[in-house]
C-alpha positions in Angstrom: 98.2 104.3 110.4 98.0 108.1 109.5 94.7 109.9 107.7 93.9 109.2 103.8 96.6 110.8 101.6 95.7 113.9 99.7 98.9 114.2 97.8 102.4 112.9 97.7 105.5 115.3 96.2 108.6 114.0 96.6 108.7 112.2 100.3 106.8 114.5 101.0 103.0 113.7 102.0 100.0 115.8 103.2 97.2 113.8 104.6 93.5 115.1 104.5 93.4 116.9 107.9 96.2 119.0 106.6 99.1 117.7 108.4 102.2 117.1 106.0 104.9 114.6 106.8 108.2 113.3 105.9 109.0 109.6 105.0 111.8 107.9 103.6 109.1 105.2 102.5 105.7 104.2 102.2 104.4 100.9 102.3 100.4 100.5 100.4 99.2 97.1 101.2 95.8 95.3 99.8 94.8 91.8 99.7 94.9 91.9 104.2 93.2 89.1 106.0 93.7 89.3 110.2 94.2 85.6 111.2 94.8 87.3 114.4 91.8 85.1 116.6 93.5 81.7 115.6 97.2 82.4 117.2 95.2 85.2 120.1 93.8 83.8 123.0 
């Protein structure tokens, strides 16, 4: 889990506090309900 992106070039990516790294890829995922309390005990 990084910062919120400010830009991506290339594979590049610089994240709003400035920092810039390197990915081969990048995974954006929506829709995410945690079931995690009915299998966690």
């Amino acid at each position: 889990v990084r910062h919120s992106i400010k830009h991506i070039r290339g594979d590049n990516v610089e994240f709003e506090d400035g920092k810039v790294h390197q990915f081969d890829a990048i995974v954006f995922a929506t829709g995410y309900k945690s079931t995690v309390r009915t299998w966690l005990q």
